[in-house]
Residue frames as qw, qx, qy, qz and C-alpha x, y, z in Angstrom:
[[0.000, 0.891, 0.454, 0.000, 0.00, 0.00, 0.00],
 [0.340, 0.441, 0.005, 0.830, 1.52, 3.45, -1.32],
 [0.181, -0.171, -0.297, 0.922, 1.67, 6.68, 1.05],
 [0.287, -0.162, -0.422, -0.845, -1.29, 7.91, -1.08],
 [0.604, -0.241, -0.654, -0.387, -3.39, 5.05, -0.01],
 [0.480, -0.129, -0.700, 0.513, -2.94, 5.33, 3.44],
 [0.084, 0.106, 0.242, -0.961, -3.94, 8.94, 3.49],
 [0.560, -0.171, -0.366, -0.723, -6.99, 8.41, 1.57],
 [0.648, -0.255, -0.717, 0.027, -7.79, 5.41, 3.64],
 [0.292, -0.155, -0.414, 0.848, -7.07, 7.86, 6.70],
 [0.187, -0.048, -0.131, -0.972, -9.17, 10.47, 5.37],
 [0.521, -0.239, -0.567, -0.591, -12.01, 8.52, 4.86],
 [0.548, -0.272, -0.648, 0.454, -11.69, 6.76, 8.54],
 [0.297, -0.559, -0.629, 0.451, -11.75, 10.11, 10.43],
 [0.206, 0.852, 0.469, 0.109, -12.88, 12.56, 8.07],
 [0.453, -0.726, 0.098, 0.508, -9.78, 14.45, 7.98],
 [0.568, 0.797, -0.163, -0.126, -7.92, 16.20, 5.24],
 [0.863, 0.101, -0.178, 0.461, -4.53, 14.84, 4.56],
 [0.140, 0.647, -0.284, 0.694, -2.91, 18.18, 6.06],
 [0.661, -0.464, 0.140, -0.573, -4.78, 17.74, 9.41],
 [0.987, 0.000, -0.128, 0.098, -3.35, 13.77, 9.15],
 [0.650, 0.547, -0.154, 0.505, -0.13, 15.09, 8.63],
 [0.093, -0.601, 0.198, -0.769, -0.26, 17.65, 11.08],
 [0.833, -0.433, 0.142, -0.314, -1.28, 15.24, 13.70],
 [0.952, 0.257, -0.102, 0.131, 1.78, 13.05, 12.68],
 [0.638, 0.420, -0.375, 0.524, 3.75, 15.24, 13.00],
 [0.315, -0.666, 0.396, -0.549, 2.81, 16.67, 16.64],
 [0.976, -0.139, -0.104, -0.134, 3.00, 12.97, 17.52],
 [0.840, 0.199, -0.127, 0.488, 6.62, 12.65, 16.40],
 [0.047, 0.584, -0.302, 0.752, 7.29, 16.30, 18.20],
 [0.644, -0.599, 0.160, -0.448, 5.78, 14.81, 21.19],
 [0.972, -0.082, -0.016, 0.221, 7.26, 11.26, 21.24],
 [0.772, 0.257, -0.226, 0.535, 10.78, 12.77, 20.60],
 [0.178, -0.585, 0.406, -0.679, 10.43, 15.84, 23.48],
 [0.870, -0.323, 0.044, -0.370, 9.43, 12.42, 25.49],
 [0.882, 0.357, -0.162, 0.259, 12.55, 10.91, 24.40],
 [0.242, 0.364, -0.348, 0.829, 15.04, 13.97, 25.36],
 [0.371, -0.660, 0.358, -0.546, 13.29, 14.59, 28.96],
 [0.967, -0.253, -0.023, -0.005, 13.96, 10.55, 29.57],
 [0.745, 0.236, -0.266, 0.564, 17.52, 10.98, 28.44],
 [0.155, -0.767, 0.182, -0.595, 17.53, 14.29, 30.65],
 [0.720, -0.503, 0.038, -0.476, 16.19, 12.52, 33.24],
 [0.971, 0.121, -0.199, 0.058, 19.05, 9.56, 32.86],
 [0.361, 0.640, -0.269, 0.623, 21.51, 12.10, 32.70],
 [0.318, -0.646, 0.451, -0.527, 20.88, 13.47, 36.43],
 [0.926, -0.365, 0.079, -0.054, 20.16, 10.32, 37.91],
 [0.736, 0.523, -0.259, 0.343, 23.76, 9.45, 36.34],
 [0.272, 0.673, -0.175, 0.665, 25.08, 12.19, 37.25],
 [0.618, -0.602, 0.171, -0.476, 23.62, 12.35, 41.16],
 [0.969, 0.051, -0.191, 0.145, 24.81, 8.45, 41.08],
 [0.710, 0.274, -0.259, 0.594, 28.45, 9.35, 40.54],
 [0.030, -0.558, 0.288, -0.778, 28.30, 12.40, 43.12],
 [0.827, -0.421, 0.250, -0.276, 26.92, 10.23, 45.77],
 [0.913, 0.199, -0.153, 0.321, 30.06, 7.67, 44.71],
 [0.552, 0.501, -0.272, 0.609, 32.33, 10.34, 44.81],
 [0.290, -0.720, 0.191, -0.602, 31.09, 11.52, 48.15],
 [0.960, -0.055, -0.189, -0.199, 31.25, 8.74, 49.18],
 [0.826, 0.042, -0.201, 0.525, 34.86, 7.62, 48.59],
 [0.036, 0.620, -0.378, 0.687, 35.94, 11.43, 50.05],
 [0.695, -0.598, 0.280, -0.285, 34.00, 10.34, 53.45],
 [0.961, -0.140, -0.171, 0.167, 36.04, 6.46, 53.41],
 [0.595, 0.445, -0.227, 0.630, 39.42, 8.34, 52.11],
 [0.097, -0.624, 0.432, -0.644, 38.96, 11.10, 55.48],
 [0.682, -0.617, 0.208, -0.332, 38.23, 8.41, 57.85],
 [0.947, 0.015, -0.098, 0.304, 40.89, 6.26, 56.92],
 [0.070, 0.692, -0.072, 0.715, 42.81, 9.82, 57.08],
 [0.535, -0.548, 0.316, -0.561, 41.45, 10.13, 60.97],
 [0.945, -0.303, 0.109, 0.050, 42.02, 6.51, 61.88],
 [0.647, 0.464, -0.302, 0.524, 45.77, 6.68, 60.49],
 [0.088, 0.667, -0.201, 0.712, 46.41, 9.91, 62.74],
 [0.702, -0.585, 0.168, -0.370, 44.78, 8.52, 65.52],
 [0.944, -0.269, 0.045, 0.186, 47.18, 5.31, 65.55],
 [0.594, 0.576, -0.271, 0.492, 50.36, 6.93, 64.42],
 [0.627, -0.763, -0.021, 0.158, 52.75, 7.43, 67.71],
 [0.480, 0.798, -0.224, 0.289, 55.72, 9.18, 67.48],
 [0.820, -0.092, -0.333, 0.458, 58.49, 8.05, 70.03],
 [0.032, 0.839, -0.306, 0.449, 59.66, 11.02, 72.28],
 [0.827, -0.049, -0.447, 0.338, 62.28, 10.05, 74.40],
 [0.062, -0.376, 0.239, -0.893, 61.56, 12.68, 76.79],
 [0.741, -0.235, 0.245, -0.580, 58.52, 10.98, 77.74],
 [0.912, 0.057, -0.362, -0.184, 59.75, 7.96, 77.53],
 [0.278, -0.719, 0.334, -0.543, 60.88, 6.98, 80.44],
 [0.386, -0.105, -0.841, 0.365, 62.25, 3.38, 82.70],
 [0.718, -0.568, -0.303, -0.266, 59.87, 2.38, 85.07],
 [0.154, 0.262, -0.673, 0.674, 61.10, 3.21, 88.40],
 [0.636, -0.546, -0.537, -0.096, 59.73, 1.71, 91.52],
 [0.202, -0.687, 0.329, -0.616, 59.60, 3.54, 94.54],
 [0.601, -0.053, -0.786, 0.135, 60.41, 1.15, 97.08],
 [0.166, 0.022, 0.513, -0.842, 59.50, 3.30, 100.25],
 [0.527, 0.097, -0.014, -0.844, 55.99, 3.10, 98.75],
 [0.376, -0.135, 0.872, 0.282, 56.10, -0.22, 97.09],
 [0.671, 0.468, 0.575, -0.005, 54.82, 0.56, 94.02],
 [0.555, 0.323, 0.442, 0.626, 55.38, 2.13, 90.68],
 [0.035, 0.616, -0.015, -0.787, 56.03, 6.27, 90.00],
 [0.259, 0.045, 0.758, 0.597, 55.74, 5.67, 86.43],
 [0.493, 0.403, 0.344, -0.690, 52.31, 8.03, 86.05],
 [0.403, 0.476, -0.496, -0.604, 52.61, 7.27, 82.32],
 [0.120, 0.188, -0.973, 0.054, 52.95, 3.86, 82.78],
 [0.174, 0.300, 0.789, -0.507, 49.88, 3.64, 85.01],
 [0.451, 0.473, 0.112, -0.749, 47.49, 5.81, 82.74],
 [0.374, 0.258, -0.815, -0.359, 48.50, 3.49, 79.47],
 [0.112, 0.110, -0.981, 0.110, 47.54, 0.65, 81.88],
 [0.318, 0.365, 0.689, -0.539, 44.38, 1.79, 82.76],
 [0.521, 0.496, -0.205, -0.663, 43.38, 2.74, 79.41],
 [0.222, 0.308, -0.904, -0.199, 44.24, -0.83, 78.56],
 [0.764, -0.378, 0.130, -0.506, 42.01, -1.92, 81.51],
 [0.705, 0.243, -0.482, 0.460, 45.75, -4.15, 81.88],
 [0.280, -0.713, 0.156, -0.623, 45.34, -2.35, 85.36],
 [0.890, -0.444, -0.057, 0.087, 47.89, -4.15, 88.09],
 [0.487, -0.810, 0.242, 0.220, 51.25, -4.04, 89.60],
 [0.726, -0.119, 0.591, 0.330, 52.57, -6.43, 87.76],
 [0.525, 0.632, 0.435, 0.368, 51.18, -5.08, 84.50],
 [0.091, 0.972, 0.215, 0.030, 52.40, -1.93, 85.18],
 [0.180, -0.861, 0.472, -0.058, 55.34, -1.51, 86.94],
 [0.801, 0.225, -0.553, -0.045, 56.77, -5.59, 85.49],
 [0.708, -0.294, 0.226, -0.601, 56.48, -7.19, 88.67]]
């Protein structure tokens, strides 16, 4: 069936001129393809939102691995480092440093502290 016949067969169906056919065709195909570009729009951000929630993402892992480094890194001063010394008048251990480590350990005893 030729282009011709389609319109006439059109025409006669819903009493339209072939301009009016046409002209409906083509606001179809202006509608279907602005339907087309606000889906790809619409792909785009989601995309786009995707990869910025990724990328926020890996900044938040990259600063807490950042903040857990810093927190375990200890630098040796050998100012504060210091021999346990026992105080024998007292029997027990002067070593405040020594003692605070140990309780933060909850390693809290003579023995553990002051090597006993």
């Amino acid at each position: 069936m030729s282009y011709q016949e389609k319109m006439r067969a059109l025409e006669r169906m819903t009493g339209q001129s072939q301009q009016e056919i046409e002209a409906s065709i083509a606001s179809g195909e202006r509608k279907k393809k602005l339907q087309r570009q606000q889906r790809q729009e619409r792909q785009l951000a989601q995309q786009q939102a995707q990869e910025a929630e990724r990328k926020r993402m890996q900044a938040e892992v990259e600063y807490r691995v950042l903040q857990a480094r810093e927190a375990t890194i200890v630098l040796p001063d050998a100012s504060v480092q210091k021999p346990i010394d026992k105080d024998q008048s007292k029997g027990g251990c002067t070593n405040q440093a020594a003692l605070d480590e140990a309780i933060k350990n909850g390693t809290l005893s003579k023995q553990a502290v002051c090597g006993e």
